[in-house]
N, C-alpha and C positions, 0 to 999 in steps of 0.2 A: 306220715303225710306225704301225698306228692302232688305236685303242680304237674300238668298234663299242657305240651304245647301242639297246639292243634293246627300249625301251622301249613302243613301236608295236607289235610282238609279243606282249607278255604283256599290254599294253590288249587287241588282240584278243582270245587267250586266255580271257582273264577277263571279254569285253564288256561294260569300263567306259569310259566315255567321261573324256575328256583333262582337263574340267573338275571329273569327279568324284574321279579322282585326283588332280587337286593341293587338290583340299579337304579328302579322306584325310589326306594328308602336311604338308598345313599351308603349301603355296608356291603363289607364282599362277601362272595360265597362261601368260603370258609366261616365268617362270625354269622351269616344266614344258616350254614350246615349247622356248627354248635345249639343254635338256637334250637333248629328243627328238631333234633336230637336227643334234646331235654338234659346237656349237656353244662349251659350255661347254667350260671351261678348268682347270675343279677340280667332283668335286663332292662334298660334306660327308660325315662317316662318318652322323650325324645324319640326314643326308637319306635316304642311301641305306639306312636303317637301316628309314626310313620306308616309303620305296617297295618294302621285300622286305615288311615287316607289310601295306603295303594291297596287295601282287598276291599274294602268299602264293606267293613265290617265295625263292631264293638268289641272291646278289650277281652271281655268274655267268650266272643267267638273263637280266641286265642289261644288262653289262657285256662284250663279247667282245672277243679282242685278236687282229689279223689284220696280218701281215706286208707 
């Protein structure tokens, strides 16, 4: 199983750049790279709470689960 984070997608989308979204959400660019990366290991309801208000998206725009 893997979780797919689709974060690089809606940065496109929304053409905000990787530094301007983690200053939105409040984390640096290195826990924003990890994230992107599919890297992380957990990530916060808090954060991801974050990251739908600065792309003006749902968790699922985020987030895909692929067998």
């Amino acid at each position: 199983m893997s979780i797919i984070v689709n974060v690089d997608v809606m940065l496109a989308k929304r053409k905000m750049s990787s530094g301007e979204l983690a200053e939105k959400v409040g984390i640096t660019q290195a826990n924003l790279s990890i994230l992107k990366t599919g890297k992380a290991k957990a990530v916060r309801f808090s954060t991801l709470d974050a990251l739908c208000k600065a792309l003006d998206c749902q968790p699922g725009d985020i987030l895909e689960y692929r067998e």
